[in-house]
C-alpha positions in Angstrom: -16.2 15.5 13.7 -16.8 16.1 10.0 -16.5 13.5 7.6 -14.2 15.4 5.6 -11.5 15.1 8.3 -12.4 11.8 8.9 -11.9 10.9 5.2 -8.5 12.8 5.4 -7.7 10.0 8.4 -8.5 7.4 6.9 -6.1 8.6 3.8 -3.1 8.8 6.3 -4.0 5.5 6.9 -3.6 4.2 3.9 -0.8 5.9 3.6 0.9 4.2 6.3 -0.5 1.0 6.0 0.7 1.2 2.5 4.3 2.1 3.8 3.7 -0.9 6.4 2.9 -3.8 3.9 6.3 -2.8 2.0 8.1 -2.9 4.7 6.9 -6.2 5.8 7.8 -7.2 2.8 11.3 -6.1 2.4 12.7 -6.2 5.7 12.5 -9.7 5.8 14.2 -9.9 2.6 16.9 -7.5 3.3 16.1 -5.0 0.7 16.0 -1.3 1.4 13.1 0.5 2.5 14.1 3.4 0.0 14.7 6.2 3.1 18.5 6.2 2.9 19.4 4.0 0.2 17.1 4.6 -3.2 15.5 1.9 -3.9 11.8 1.5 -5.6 8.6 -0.1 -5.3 8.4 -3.2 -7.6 6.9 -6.4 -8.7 8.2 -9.3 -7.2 6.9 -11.4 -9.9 8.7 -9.7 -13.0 10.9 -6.9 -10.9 9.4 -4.1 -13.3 9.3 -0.5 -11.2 5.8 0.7 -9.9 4.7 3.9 -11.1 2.4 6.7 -9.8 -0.7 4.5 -11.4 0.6 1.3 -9.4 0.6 2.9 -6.3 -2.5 3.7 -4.8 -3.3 2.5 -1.7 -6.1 0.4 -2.4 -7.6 1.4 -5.8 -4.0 0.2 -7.8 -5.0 -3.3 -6.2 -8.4 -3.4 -7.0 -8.2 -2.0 -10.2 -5.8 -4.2 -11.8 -8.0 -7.2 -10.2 -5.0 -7.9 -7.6 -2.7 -8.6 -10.3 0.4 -7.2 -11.7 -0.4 -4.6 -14.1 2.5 -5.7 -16.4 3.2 -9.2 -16.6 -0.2 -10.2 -14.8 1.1 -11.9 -12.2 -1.7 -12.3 -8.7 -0.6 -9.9 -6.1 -1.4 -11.4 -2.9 -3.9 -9.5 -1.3 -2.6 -9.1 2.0 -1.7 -5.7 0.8 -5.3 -4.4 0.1 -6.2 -5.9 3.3 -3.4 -4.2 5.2 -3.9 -1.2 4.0 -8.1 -0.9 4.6 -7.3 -1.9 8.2 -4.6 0.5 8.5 -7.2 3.3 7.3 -10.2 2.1 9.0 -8.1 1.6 12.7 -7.4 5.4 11.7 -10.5 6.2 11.0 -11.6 4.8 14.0 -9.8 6.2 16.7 -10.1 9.7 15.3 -13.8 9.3 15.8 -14.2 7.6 19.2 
């Protein structure tokens, strides 16, 4: 298998490791996963909405040192760590 492909998988991922740790979040909570009902990604900490540069599986995180890029509150990192498992578990099983 190339790595390109394999770094392709590893995006998906992400992806859905990204999709997972919000919805592990707001199902709990009873807010909407955003599917249906419109609803966006925000901060818990200051409710501002996430944009495009907040929402990168794993860079947005590290980045902004796994805090809120707008009022600076710590963002636990769970979600970094969700999301690199997520990829690498990809990853993985695409290449055994």
């Amino acid at each position: 298998m190339s790595i390109e492909i394999l770094i392709i998988i590893f995006i998906f991922g992400l992806l859905f490791g990204s999709f997972g740790g919000m919805a592990a979040y707001r199902i709990p909570r009873d807010i909407p996963l955003g599917m249906i009902e419109k609803s966006r990604s925000f901060c818990p900490k200051c409710k501002t909405q996430l944009r495009m540069p907040d929402l990168w599986p794993l860079f947005s995180w590290a980045i902004a040192g796994g805090r809120c890029r707008h009022c600076g509150e710590k963002v636990t990192s769970r979600y970094f760590w969700v999301e690199l498992l997520n990829g690498s578990l990809w990853a993985w099983i695409w290449w055994d």
